[in-house]
C-alpha positions, -999 to +999 in steps of 0.1 A: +107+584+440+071+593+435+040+578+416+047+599+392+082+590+382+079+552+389+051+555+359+069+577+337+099+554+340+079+525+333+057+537+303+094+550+287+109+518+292+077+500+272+075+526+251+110+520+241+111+486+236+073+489+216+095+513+189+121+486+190+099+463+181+084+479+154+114+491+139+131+457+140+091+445+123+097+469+098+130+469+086+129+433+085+099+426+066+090+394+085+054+382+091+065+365+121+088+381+149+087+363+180+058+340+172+039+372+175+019+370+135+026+412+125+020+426+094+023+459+075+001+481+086-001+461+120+032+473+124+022+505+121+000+507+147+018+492+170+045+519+163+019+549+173+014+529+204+050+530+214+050+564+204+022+573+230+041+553+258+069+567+254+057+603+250+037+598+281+061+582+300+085+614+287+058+635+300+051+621+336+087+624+342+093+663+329+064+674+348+072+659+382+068+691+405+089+670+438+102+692+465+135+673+459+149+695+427 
């Protein structure tokens, strides 16, 4: 495994679990998740940023040009 995939596995798994996050933030309505103080539009914007990782982390991975495949 290269650079390149160890990050793009890495910034899809945080990705992920940032869009869980925010899902569970917003579907739940709570101010508090965690201990971690969120609200509306906060949720929002940590939805985009999960969005990025993951999307990133996607990217890294699809463009890997290794000799291996």
């Amino acid at each position: 495994m290269d650079l390149k995939q160890i990050f793009g596995t890495l910034f899809t798994l945080a990705g992920a679990a940032i869009l869980v996050f925010a899902v569970i933030i917003v579907l739940d309505g709570a101010s508090s998740f965690f201990g971690l103080a969120v609200e509306g539009w906060e949720a929002l914007v940590v939805g985009i940023l999960g969005f990025i990782f993951f999307s990133t982390g996607i990217g890294l991975i699809k463009n890997n040009n290794s000799g291996g495949r």
